[in-house]
N, C-alpha and C positions, 0 to 999 in steps of 0.2 A: 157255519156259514161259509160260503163259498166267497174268498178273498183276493184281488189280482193289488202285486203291490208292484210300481214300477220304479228301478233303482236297486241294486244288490251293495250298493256302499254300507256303511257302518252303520248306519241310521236303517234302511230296509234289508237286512239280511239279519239285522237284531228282530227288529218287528216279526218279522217274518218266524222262526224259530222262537219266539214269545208264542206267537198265534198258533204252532204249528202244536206245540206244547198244550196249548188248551182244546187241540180236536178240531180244530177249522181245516177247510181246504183252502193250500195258497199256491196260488200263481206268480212268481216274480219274472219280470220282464227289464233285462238288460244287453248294452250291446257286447259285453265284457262275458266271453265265454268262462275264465279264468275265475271271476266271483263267483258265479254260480256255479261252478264247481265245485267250490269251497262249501257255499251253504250246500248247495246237496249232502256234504258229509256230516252238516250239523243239524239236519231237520229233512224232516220227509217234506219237502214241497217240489214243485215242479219248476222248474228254472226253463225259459223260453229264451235263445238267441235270435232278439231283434229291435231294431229300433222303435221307439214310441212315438216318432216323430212321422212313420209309415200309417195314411190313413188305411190302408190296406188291412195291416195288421187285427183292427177293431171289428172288421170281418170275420174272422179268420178264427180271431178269438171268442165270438156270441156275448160280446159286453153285456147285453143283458141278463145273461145268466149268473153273474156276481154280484152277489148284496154289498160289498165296500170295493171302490177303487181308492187306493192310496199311492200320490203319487209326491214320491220322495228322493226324486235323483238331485243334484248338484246343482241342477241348471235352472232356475225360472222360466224360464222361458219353453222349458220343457213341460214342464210341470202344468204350467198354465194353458197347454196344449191340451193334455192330457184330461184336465178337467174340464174346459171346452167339449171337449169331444164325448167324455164323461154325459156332461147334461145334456148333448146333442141325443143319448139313447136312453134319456129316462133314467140316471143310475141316479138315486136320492142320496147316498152317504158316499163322498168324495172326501177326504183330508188330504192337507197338501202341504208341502215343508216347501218356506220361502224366506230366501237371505233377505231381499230388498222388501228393505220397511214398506215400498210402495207398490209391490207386486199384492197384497190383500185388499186394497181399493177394488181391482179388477177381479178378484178372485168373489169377491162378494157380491158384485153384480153377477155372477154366476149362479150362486145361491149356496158356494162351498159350504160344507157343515163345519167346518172347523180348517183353520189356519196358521200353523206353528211358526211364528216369526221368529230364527235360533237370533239373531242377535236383541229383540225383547226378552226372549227366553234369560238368558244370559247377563242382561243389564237385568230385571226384575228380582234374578236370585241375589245377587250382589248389593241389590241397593238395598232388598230388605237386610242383609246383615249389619251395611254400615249403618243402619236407619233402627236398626234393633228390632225391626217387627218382626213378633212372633207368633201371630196369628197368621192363618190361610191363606196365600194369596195365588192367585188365577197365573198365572202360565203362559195362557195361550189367546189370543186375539179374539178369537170368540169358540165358543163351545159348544154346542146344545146338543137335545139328546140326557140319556143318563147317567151320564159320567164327565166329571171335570177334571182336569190335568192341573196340579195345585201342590204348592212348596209352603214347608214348618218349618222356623228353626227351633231348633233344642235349646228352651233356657234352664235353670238351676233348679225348677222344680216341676219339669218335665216329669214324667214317668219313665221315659225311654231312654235318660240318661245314665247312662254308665252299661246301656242294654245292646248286643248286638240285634239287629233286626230281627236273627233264626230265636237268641233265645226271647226277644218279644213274644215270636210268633207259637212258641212251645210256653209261652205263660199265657196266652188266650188274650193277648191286650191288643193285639193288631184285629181290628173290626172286620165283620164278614161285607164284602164290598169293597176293599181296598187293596191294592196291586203295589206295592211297593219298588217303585224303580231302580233308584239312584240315593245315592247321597253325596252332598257336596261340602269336603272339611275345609271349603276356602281356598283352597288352591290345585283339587283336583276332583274329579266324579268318581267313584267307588261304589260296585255292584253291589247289592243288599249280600248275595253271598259269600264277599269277600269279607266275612265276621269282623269288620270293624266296630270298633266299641264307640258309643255315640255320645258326646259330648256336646257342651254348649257350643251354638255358635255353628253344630255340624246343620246343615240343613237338608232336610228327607224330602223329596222327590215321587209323589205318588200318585194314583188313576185312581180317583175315589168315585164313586157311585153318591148320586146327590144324598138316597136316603142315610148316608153312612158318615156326610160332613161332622155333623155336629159329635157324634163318638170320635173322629178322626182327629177335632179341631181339641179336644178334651187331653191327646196325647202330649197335647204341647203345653 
């Protein structure tokens, strides 16, 4: 698929190199020549110097020729630009990363596909540890489509406790459908390939494809 992500901060220069990993084509567009430098050394994708706030720009670029825009810079206000202009050309899959709890009211008059709100993100992992829930929970403000963004924690008869993710994934128990992001030991996020050993209480971080929930929800 042909990808345009805008933003090269931590959050779009990861996606970005994620997707670029799986054989997508990716566009990132920022005004920061110095990121996209960077990601150039860490993925093939193509790094554009310029503002997204330039209607110009969505010329220039043939928005309709990319199946996802994702727009993920710092700013709401940017972002909900971008989606704006998005559904002005017919693009169907938009995600959008938004701090203010109240920038997704407007983004879903839009018709957004999905809307990563980081401070629910962030209350949701936390509560379910101090709340002990160890089943499934959603993530992200709405999702659809077929894949959900959804956090486990590890209780005592886990299967995956005492298991780094890689050797999960070398004993055949990580489900086909499942992307494994992050893990969060409560006070910090850790890459699945930083071989941490996973414990109660850690909570795993994954992009699960719907048909894959219930094997997924089995691990915990």
């Amino acid at each position: 698929m042909r990808i345009l992500i805008f933003g090269a901060g931590r959050v779009g220069s990861r996606l970005a190199v994620e997707l670029s990993k799986l054989g997508h084509s990716i566009t990132v567009i920022d005004i920061d020549e110095e990121k996209l430098s960077r990601l150039g050394v860490q993925a093939d994708v193509e790094g554009l110097v310029r503002d997204a706030t330039d209607p110009q720009l969505y010329e220039e670029l043939d928005l309709p020729s990319y199946d996802i825009i994702v727009a993920c810079t710092d700013r709401d206000e940017v972002n909900l630009f971008v989606a704006a202009i998005a559904r002005l050309y017919g693009i169907e899959r938009i995600f959008v990363r938004a701090k203010n709890e109240q920038t997704p009211t407007l983004l879903q008059l839009l018709g957004v596909e999905s809307v990563v709100v980081e401070p629910r993100l962030a209350a949701n992992i936390i509560l379910s540890m101090i709340q002990g829930r160890y089943g499934v929970i959603d993530l992200v403000l709405s999702l659809s489509g077929d894949y959900r963004l959804v956090s486990a924690s590890v209780k005592e008869t886990s299967i995956l406790r005492g298991k780094t993710i890689a050797e999960a994934m070398r004993a055949g128990l990580i489900p086909k459908g499942v992307k494994i992001l992050a893990i969060f030991d409560g006070e910090n996020f850790h890459e699945p390939e930083e071989g941490l050993t996973l414990e109660v209480g850690h909570v795993v971080i994954a992009l699960v494809a719907q048909n894959a929930m219930k094997e997924f929800s089995e691990l915990f």
